[in-house]
N, C-alpha and C positions, 0 to 999 in steps of 0.2 A: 504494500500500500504506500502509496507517495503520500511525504512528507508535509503538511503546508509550512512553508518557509518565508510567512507572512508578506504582510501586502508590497516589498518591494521589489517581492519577485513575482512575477505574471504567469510563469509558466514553471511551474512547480518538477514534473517529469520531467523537461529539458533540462532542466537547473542541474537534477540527481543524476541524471546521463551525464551529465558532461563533469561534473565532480567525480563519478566514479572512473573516467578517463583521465583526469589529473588538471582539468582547469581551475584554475584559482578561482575563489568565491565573486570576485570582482568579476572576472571574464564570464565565467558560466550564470550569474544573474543580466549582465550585458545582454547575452547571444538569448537567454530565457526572453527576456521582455523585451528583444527584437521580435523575435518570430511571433509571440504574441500581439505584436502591435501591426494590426493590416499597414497602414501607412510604409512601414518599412519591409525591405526583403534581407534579409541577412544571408542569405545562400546566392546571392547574386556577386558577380565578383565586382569587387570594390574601386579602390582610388585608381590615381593614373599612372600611378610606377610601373617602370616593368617589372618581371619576377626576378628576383635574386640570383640568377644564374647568370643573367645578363649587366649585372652591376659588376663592378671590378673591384678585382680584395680590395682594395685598399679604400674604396668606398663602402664592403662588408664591414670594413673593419672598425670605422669611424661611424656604422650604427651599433655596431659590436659597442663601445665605447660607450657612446651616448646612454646605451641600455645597462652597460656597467657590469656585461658578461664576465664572468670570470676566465680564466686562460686563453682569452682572444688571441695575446701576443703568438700560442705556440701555434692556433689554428691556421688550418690551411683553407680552403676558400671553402670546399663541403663543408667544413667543420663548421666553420662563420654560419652558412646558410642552415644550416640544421640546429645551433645552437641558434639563430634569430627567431626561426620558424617554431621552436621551443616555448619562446619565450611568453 
């Protein structure tokens, strides 16, 4: 039986799906009361960056930074992109 995880989260089963996957309480109430909310589509792909495979280390690397990834320095470019996409 799902949880109710009060009113600031819309979509209760989304919310327990995605925490028992490993998103943090802040992201998994996000993408919850996206998809609850008609106005929005959360499964639709997003902003206008390209995908991380087409940035260059050294721009991985200085979001690596920004985000305050731990062992950025010894990664190599998969690493960058899979610790971002982690994150």
């Amino acid at each position: 039986m799902t949880k109710d995880h009060g009113p600031s989260v819309k979509d209760d089963e989304t919310y327990e799906a995605l925490r028992e996957d490993g998103a943090s309480k802040q992201k998994a109430a996000a993408i919850a009361n996206a998809q609850a909310n008609e106005d929005q589509h959360p499964s639709k792909k997003g902003g206008k960056q390209p995908p991380y495979e087409e940035w260059t280390k050294d721009d991985l690397y200085s979001r690596a930074q920004e985000l305050e990834i731990d062992g950025r320095s010894d990664m190599t470019k998969d690493e960058l992109i899979e610790a971002l996409r982690s994150t």
